[in-house]
C-alpha positions in Angstrom: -203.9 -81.9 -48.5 -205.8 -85.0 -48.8 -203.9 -87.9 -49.2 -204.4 -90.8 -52.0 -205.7 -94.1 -50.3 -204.1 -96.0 -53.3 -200.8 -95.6 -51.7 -201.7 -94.9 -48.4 -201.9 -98.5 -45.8 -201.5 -97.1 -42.7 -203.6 -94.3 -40.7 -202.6 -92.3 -37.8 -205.2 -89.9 -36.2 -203.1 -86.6 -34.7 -204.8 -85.3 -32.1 -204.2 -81.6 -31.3 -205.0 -79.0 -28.2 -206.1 -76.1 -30.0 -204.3 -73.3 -27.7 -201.6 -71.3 -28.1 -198.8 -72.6 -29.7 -199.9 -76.6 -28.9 -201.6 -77.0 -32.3 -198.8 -75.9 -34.3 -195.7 -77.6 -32.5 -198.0 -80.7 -33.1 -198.3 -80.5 -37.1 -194.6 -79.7 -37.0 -193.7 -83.1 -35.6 -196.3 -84.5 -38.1 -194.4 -82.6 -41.2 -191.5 -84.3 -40.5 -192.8 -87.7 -39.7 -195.0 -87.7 -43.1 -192.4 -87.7 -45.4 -190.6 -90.5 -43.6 -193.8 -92.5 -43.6 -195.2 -91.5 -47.3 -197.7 -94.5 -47.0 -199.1 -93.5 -43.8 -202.2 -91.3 -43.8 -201.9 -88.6 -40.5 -205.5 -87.4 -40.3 -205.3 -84.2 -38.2 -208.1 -83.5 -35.5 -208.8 -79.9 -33.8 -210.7 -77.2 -33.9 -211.6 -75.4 -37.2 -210.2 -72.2 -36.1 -206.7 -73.8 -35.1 -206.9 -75.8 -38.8 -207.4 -72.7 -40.7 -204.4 -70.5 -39.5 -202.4 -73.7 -39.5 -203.0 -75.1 -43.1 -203.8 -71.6 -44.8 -200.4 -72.2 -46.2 -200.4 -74.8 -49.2 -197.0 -75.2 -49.0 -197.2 -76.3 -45.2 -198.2 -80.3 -45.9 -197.9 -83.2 -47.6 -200.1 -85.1 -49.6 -200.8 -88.0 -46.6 -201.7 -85.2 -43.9 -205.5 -84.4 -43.8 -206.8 -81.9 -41.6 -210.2 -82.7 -39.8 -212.1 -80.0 -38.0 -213.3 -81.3 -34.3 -216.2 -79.4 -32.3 -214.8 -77.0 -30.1 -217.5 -77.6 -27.6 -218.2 -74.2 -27.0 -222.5 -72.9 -26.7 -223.6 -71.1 -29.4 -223.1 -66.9 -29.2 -219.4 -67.7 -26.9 -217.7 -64.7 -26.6 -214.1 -65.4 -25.3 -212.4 -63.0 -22.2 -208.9 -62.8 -21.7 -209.3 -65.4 -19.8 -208.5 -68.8 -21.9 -209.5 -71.2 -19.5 -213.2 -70.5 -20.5 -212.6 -72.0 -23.4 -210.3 -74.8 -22.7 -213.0 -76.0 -20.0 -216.0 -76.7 -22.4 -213.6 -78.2 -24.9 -212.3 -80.3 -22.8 -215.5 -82.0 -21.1 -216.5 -82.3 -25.4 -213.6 -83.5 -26.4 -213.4 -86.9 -25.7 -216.9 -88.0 -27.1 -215.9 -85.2 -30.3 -212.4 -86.7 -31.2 -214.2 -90.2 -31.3 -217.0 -89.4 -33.8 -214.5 -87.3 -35.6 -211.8 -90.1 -35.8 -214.9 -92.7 -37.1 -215.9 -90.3 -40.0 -212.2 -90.2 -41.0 -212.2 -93.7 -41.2 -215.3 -94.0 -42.8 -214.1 -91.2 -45.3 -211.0 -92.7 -46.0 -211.7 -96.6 -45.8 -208.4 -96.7 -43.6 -208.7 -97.9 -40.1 -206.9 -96.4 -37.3 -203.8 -98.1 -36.3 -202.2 -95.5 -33.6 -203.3 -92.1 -31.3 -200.5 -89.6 -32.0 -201.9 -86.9 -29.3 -200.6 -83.7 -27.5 -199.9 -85.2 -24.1 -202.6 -82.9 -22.3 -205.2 -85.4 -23.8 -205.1 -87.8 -21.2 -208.7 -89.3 -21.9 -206.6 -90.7 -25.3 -205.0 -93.4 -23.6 -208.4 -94.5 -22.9 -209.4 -94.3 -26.6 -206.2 -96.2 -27.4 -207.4 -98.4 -25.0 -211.3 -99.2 -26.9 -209.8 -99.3 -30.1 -207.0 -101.4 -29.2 -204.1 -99.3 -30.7 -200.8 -98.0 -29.2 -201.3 -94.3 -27.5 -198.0 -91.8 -28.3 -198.4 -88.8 -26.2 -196.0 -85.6 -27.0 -195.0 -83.2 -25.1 -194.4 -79.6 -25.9 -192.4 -78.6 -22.8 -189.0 -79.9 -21.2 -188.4 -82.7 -18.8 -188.4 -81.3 -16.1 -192.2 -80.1 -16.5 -193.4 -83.1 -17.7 -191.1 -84.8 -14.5 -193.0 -82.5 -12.1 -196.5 -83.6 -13.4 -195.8 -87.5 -13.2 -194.5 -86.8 -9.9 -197.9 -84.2 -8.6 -199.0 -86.5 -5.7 -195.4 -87.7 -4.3 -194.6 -83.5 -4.5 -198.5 -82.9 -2.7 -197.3 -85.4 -0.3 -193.7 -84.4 0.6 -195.0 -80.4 0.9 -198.6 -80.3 1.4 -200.8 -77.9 -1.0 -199.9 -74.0 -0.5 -203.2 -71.9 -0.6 -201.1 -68.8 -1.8 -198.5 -68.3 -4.5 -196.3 -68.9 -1.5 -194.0 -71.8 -0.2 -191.0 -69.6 0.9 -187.8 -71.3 -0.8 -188.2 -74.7 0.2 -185.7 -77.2 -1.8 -187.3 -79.8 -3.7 -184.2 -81.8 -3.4 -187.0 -84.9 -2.8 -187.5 -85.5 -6.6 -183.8 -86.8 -8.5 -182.6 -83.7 -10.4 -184.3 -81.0 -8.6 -181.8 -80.3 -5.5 -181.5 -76.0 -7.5 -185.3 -76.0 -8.1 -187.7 -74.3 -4.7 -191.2 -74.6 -4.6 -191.7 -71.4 -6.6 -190.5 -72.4 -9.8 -192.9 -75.1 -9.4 -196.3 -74.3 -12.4 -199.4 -72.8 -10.5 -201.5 -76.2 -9.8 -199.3 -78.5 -8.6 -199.4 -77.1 -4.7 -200.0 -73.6 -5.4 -203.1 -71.9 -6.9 -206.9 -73.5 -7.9 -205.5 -77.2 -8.1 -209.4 -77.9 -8.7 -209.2 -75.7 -11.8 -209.8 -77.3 -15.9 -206.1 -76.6 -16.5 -204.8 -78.1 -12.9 -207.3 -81.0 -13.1 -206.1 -81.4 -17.0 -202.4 -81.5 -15.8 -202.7 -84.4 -12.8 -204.5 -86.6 -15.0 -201.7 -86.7 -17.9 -199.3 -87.0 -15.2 -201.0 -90.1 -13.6 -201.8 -91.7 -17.3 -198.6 -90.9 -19.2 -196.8 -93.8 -17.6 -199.1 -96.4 -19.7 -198.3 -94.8 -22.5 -196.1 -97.0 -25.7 -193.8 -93.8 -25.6 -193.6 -90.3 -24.3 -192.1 -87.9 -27.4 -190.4 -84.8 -25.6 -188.9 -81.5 -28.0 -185.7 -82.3 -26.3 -181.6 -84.0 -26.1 -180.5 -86.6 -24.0 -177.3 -84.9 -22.7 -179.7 -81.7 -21.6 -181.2 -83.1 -18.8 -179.8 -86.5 -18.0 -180.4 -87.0 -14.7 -184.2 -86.0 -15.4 -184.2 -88.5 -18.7 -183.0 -91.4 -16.5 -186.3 -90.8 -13.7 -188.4 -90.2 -16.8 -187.6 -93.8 -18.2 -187.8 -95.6 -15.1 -191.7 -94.0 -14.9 -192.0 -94.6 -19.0 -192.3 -97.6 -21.2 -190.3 -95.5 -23.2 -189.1 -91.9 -23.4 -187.9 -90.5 -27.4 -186.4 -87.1 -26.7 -186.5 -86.5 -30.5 -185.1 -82.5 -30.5 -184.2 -79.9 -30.8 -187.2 -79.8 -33.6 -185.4 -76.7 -35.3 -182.1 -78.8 -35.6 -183.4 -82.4 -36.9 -184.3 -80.5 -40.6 -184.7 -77.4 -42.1 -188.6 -76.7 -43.0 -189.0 -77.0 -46.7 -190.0 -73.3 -46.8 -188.1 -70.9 -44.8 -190.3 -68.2 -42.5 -190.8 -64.8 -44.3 -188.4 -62.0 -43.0 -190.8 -59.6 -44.2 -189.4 -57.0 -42.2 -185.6 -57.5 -43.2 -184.5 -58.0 -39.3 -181.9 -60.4 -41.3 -180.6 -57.8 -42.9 -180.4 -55.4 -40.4 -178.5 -57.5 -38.6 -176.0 -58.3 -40.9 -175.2 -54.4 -40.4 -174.2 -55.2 -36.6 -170.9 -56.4 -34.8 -170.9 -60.2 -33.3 -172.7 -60.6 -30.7 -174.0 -57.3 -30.2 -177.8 -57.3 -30.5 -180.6 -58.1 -27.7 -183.3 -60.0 -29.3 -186.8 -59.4 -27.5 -189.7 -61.6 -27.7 -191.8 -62.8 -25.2 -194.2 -65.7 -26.5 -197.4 -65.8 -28.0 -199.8 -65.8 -24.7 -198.3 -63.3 -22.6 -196.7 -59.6 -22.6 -194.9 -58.0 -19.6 -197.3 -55.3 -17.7 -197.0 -51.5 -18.9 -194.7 -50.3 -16.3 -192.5 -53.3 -17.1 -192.4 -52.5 -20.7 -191.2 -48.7 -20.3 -188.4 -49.9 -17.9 -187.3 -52.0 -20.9 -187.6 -48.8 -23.1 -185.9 -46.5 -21.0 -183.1 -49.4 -20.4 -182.6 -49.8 -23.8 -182.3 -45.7 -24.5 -179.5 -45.7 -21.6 -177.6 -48.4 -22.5 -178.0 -47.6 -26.4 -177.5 -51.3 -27.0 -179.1 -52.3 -30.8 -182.0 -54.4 -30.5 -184.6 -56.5 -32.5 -188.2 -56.4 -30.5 -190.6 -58.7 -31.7 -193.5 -57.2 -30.2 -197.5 -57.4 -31.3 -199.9 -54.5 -30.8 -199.1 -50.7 -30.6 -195.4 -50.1 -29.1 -195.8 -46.5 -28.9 -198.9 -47.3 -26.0 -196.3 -48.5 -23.7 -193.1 -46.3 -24.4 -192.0 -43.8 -21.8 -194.0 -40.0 -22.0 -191.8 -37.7 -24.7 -189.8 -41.0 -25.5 -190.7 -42.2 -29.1 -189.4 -45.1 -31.5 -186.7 -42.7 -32.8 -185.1 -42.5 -29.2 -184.3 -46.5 -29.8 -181.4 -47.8 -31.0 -183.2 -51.3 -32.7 -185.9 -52.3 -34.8 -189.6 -53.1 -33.4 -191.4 -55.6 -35.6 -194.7 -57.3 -35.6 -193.3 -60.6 -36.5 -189.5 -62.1 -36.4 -188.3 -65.5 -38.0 -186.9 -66.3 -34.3 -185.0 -69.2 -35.2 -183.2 -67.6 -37.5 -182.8 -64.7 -36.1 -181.1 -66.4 -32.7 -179.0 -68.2 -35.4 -177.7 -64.6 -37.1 -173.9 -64.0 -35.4 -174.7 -60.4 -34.3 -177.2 -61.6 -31.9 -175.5 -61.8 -28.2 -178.3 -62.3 -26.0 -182.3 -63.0 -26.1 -184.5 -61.8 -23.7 -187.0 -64.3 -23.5 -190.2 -65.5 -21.2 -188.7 -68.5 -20.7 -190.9 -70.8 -23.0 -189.7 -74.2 -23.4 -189.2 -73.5 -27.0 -187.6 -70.3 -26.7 -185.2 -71.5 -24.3 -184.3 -74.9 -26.8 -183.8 -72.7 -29.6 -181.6 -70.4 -28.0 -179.2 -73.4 -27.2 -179.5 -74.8 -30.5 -178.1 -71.2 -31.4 -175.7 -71.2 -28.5 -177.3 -67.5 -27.6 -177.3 -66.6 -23.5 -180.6 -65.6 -22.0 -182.4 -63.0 -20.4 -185.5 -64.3 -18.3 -188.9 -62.8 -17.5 -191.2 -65.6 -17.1 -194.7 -65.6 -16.6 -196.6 -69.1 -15.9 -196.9 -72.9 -16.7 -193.0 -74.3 -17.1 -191.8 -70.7 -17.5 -190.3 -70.8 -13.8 -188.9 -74.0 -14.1 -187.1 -73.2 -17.4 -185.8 -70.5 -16.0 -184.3 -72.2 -12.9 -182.3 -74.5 -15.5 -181.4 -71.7 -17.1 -179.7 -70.2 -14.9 -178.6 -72.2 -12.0 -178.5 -75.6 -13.6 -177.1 -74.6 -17.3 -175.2 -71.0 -16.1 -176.6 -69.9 -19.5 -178.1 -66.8 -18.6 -179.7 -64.8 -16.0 -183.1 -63.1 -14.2 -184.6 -60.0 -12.5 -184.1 -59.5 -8.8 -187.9 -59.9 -7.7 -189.0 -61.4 -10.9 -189.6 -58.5 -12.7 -188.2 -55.8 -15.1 -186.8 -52.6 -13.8 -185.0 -50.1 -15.5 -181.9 -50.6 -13.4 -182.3 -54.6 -13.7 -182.5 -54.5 -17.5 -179.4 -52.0 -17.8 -177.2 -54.7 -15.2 -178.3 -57.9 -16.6 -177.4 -56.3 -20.3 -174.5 -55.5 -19.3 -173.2 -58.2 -17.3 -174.1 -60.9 -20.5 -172.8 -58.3 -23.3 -170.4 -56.7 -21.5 -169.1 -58.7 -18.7 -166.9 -61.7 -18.2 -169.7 -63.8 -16.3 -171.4 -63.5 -20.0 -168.5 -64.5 -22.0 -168.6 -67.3 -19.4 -172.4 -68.4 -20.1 -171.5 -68.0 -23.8 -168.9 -70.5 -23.5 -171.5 -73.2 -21.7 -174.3 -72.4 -24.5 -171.9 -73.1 -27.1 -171.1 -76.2 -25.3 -174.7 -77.1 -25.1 -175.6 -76.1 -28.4 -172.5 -78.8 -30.0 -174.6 -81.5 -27.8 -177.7 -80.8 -29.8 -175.8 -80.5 -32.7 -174.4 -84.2 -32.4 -177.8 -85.5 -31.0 -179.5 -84.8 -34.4 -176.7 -85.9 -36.9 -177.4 -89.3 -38.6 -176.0 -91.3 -35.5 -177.3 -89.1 -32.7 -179.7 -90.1 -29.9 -182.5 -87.8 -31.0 -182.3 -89.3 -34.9 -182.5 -92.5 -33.5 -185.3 -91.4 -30.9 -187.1 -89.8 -34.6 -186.3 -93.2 -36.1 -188.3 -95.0 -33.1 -190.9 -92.3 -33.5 -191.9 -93.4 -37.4 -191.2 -97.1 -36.3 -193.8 -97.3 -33.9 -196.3 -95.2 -35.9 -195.9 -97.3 -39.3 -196.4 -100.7 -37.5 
């Protein structure tokens, strides 16, 4: 992985949140940039933990990306609960004064200095290290624009509504904010008015908002003819916005995932648009009682189904129900993207994850929502009432007779054929944004331009 200084006159130092799936989307921008830039060196800073799944693979660099491992911050013995925020607090207070002697050594090591901070956006403190050492500060975002819009815009929202103790705050319109007249106070993340607002990931949240504007750019996973109204607000708060997506459109990775357990070819054993694809995330699973009203739904209507689903199935299935009484296949691991891309698939049942919801346009595949937290709610929202690409669960979550209506109205129905048709619609848009004249090349093109200066 290391990269040869001889050819190497430029140095970028990545800087990665280590949680969920934040260190990997990170490197994946960083895989594409480093072939465009072959004599920049992207020194990659996080945790050892996150830098040993991620580069376990050899095939998954290229020679000018190093990985560095940066102190986690965490006291000796940590045991971590379920709850991640205990380890995201300690990090955090570290990580500052750890990126910095992190980023010296690499420059020590390598004899290259630093020329720009290429950081996930959480890292607010890194405009202030651009800021020391004099160098431009390129923040990325993982989620959609609306998220990022709603944490720019935390105190004008705290001022227009007040701070909500409870998860509450009835359906009130936020029709304040451009773009948002279909989005209530609910769909809002925990931390902007509801919830702790005093907690690590809260605190975290209103500092990028207030510090992304004096950013050189803002890189968002996303089109400009998604969101338009919400791009145009963005770049009047931004010294620039590059919506450079969607990432699984702008190139096919050099090694496709491993379909270890043939979902592709099971698949290719199904009508068009037949099959539900299942998977809800990497943080998060819906409760037990949620998961046997999926089961039971997915006996009833007989529907074939792909269910990407880690940890014991069988725990969760109804009494005297057992994998057999299924219709689908229940894997460990699915290559999602291609998956969603495979013509049998006809719908995707989904928590609602920014990435989740992006690649199922790219594959022009309606959704089911269940969301949990964070952006989930606010995905969801666009979804369905902005988009009319899919739909939810009365009361937010999954009941037997919910599932078994919202299958059938988007496989069955014409109000499915109907968000079809808009997906599809959708999914050209991001087709043409990432073809060699398209806004999000051109935002890519930006990207390396400022990063190789």
């Amino acid at each position: 992985m290391a990269g040869n200084p001889k050819h190497q006159t430029n140095h970028v130092a990545v800087l990665a949140f280590p949680f969920t799936s934040h260190p990997g989307s990170l490197l994946n921008l960083v895989l594409k940039l480093a072939p465009a830039a072959p004599h920049v060196l992207f020194s990659f800073f996080t945790t050892s933990k996150a830098n040993t799944s991620l580069f376990s693979e050899p095939s998954s660099g290229f020679h000018n990306v190093k990985a560095h491992n940066v102190a986690d911050g965490l006291p000796e013995g940590f045991v971590p609960s379920v709850n991640p925020e205990e380890a995201i607090g300690p990090f955090l207070k570290a990580a500052p004064g750890n990126f910095m002697r992190a980023l010296k050594d690499a420059e020590a090591s390598t004899g290259l200095t630093v020329r720009c901070l290429l950081t996930d956006a959480f890292f607010w403190f890194a405009g202030d290290m651009a800021e020391e050492i004099k160098v431009p500060w390129v923040p990325v975002w993982i989620g959609g624009p609306h998220s990022v819009l709603v944490h720019v815009e935390t105190d004008f929202i705290r001022q227009r509504v007040g701070t909500i103790s409870s998860t509450g705050g009835g359906k009130q319109a936020l029709d304040f904010l451009p773009g948002f007249s279909r989005y209530q106070i609910p769909d809002l993340p925990e931390g902007v008015v509801t919830g702790d607002l005093d907690s690590q990931v809260a605190t975290m949240l209103h500092k990028m908002g207030q510090k992304l504007p004096k950013a050189a750019a803002v890189v968002i996973n996303s089109f400009d003819d998604l969101a338009p109204e919400i791009d145009n607000v963005l770049k009047s708060r931004f010294k620039r916005l590059l919506n450079y997506g969607p990432k699984s459109l702008i190139s096919e990775s050099p090694q496709l995932p491993k379909d270890d357990s043939g979902c592709l070819e099971w698949l290719d054993k199904h009508k068009p648009a037949s099959v539900i694809y299942i998977a809800f995330g990497t943080a998060l699973t819906p409760p037990p009682h949620e998961l046997e009203a999926l089961a039971q739904a997915l006996t009833e209507t007989g529907f074939p189904f792909i269910w990407s689903f880690r940890g014991n199935i069988e725990d969760f299935l109804p009494k005297g129900y057992n994998k057999g009484c299924l219709n689908g296949k229940i894997v460990s691991y699915a290559p999602q993207m291609q998956v969603l891309r495979h013509a049998s698939v006809g719908v995707f049942l989904t928590h609602a994850g920014w990435h989740s919801v992006l690649e199922s346009i790219a594959a022009g595949v309606p959704m089911i929502c269940r969301p949990f937290f964070a952006d989930n709610m606010l995905n969801m929202r666009s979804v369905v009432a902005v988009w009319g690409i899919g739909t939810k669960f009365e009361g937010g979550v999954i009941t037997k007779i919910g599932m078994v209506k919202a299958l059938e109205l988007v496989l069955k129905h014409k109000e499915g054929k109907e968000m079809r048709d808009k997906i599809v619609a959708l999914k050209n848009l991001a087709q043409q944004a990432v073809e060699s004249n398209g806004s999000s090349t051109h935002a890519f093109n930006s990207l390396v331009d400022i990063v190789t200066k």
